[in-house]
N, C-alpha and C positions, 0 to 999 in steps of 0.2 A: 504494500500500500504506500503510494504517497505519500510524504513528511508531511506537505503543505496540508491536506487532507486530513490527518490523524489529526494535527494541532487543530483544528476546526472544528472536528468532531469533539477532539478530549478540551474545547472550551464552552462546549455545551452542556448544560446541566445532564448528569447520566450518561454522557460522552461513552466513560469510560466501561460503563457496566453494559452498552450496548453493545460495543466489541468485543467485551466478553461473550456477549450472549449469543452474538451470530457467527463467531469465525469458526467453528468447528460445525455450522451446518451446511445440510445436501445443499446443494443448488437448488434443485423443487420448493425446499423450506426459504430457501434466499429469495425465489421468485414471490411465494406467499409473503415475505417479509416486506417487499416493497407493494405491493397489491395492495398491505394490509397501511400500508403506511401512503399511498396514494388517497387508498378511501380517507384518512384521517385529513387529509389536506383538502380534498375535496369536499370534504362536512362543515370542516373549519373555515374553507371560503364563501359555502352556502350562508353560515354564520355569521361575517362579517357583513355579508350581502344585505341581511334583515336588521343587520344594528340599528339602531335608528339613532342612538349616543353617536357613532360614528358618520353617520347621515349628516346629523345636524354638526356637528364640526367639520366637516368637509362644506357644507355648505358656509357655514362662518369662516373657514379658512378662505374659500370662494372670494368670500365678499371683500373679505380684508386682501387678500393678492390682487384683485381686481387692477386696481389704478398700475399697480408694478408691473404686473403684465402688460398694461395698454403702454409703458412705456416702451418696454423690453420689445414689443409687439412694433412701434411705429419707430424705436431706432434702429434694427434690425431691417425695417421696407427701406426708411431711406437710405443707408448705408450699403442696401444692393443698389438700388437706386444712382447714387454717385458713383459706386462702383462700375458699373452700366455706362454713364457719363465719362468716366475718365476713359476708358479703351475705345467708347466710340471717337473719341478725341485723340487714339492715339495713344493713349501714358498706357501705364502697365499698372 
């Protein structure tokens, strides 16, 4: 296994006792192990889906980024924009 990997893993809470738990299984068990660990990801995004706490702070974060993004948003156009300008002019 990967170093990069194992440190990743062993700075997750139970890191350590997962690797214990699956390096001495079959493959078939290893396939059931990510099945079983898909379904958990996919319940857990169902979940977040119906939050309505995270609903409404998304939408408060929304409103508050608002103005930053319409900056972000129109220096970005003009900046192709002049960019556009200079090479039709010739510059680089």
């Amino acid at each position: 296994m990967e170093k990069d990997l194992e440190k990743k893993l062993f700075k997750l809470a139970g890191g350590e006792e997962f690797l214990g738990e699956v390096q001495g299984l079959s493959v078939e068990k290893l396939e059931d192990r990510i099945a079983n660990l898909q379904k958990q990801l996919d319940e857990s995004e169902e979940h977040k889906k119906e939050n309505q706490a995270l609903k409404d702070a998304k939408y408060e974060v929304s409103i508050i980024e608002g103005p930053y993004n319409d900056v972000k948003k129109a220096v970005q156009v003009k900046t192709k924009v002049l960019i556009e300008l200079i090479k039709e002019k010739g510059g680089q």
